[in-house]
C-alpha positions in Angstrom: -11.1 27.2 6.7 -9.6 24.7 4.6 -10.8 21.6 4.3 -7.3 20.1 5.1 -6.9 21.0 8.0 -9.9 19.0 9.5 -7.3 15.7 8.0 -5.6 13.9 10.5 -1.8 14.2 9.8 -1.7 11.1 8.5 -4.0 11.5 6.0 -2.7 14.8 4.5 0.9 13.7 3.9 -0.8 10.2 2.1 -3.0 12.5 0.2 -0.4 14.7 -0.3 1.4 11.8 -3.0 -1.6 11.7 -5.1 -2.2 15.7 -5.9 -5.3 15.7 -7.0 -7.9 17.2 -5.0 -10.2 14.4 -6.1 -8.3 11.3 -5.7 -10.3 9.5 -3.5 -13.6 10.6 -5.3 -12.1 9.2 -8.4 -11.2 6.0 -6.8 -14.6 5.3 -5.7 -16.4 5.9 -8.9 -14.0 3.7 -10.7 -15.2 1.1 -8.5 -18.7 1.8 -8.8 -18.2 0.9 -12.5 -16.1 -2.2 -11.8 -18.6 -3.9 -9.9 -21.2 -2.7 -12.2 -19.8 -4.2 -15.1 -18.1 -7.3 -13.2 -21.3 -9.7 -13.9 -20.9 -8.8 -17.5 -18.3 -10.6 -20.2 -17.6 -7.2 -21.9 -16.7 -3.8 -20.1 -17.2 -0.4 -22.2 -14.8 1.1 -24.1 -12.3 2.6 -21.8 -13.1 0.7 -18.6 -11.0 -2.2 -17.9 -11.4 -4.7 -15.4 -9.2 -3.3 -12.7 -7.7 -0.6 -13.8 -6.5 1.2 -11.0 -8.3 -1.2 -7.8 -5.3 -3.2 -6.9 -4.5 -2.8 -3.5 -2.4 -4.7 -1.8 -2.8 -7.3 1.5 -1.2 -6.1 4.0 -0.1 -7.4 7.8 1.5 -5.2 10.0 2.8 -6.9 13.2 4.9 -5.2 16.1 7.2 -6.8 18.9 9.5 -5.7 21.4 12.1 -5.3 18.5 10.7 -4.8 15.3 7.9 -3.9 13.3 7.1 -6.8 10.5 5.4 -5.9 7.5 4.2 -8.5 5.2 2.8 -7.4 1.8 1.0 -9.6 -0.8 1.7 -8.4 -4.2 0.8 -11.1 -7.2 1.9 -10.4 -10.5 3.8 -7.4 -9.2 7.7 -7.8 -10.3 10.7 -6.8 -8.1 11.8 -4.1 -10.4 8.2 -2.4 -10.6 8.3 -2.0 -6.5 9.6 0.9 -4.5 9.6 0.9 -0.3 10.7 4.3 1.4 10.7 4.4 5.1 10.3 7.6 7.1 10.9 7.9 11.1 7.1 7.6 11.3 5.7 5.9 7.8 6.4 3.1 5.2 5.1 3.6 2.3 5.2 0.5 -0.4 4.2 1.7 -4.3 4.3 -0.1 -7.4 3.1 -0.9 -10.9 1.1 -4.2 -12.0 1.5 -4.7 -15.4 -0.3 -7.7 -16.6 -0.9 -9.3 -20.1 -3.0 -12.6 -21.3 -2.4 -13.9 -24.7 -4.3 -16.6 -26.5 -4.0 -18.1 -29.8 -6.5 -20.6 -31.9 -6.6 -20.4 -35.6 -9.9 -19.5 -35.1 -9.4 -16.5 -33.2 -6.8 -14.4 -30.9 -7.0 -12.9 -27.7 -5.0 -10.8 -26.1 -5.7 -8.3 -22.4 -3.6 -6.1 -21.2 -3.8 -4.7 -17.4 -2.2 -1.6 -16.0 -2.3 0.3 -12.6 0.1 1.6 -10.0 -1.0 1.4 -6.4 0.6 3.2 -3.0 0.1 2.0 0.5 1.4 3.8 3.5 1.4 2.5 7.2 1.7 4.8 9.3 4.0 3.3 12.4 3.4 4.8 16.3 6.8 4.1 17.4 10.5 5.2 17.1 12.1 3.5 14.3 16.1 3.3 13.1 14.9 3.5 9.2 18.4 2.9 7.6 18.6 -0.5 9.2 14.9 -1.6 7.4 15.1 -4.6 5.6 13.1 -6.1 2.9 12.6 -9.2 1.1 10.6 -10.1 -2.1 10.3 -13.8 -3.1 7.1 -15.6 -4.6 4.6 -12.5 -4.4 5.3 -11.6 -1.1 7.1 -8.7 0.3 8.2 -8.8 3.9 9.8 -5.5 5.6 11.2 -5.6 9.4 12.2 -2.2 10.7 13.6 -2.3 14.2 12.8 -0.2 16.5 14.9 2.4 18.4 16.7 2.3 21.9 14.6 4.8 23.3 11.0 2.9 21.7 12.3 -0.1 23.0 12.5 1.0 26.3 9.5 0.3 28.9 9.8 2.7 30.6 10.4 4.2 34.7 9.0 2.6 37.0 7.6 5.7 40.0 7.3 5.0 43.1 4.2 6.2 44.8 4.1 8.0 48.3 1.4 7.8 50.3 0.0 11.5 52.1 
């Protein structure tokens, strides 16, 4: 049996983005280290403060109209930002790309910070995706997709006979 099959849908198209089998294995050790070397000034050689941890904030909200999607993405520019929406997922990647410089005639410092991240939400209702609209001003990122006819709808109401 493969071990796939035992994900949830969900999970196996999300997984599906990253290809390697190991992904989330790899993601969890890089945070082992992180927090490990976060009470320290100096990280070793090839692990930088994080690299490849930035996950964005996000609030999903849902009324009789629309789903609103707020996302919190500081220090992430416009152009680095990518939204795709599916009938039944939204999925918001990107790349942070992040540089401190600092000059004194007595020394220089300079950091550099890189990572991409991916966040999908998956969304239990019918959705008209070519009429999603999103917004990016400040650090924040807000999405509203509405929903279709047929998800607005409450429903049929039965009557009930009595035997």
């Amino acid at each position: 049996m493969k071990i796939k099959n035992l994900l949830p849908e969900v999970a196996r198209r999300v997984r599906a983005d990253n290809d390697h089998p190991f992904y989330s294995l790899q993601k969890e050790m890089n945070g082992v280290f992180d927090n490990f070397f976060r009470g320290f000034d100096v990280a070793p050689r090839g692990f930088t403060k994080g690299l490849g941890t930035f996950s964005p904030s996000i609030d999903v909200k849902e009324n009789d109209k629309e789903f609103i999607i707020r996302a919190e993405l500081p220090g992430v520019e416009e152009k680095d930002i990518d939204v795709t929406v599916t009938n039944d997922l939204v999925t918001i990647r990107g790349e942070k790309k992040e540089e401190k410089e600092d000059k004194d005639k007595n020394y220089y410092y300079m950091e550099r910070t890189y990572g991409s991240f991916c966040r999908a939400i998956p969304l239990e209702a019918e959705i008209e995706s070519g009429k999603a609209e999103a917004r990016f001003k400040n650090g924040i990122l807000d999405i509203k997709i509405p929903k279709s006819q047929s998800a607005k709808a409450k429903g049929t109401k039965v009557s009930i006979e009595t035997v």
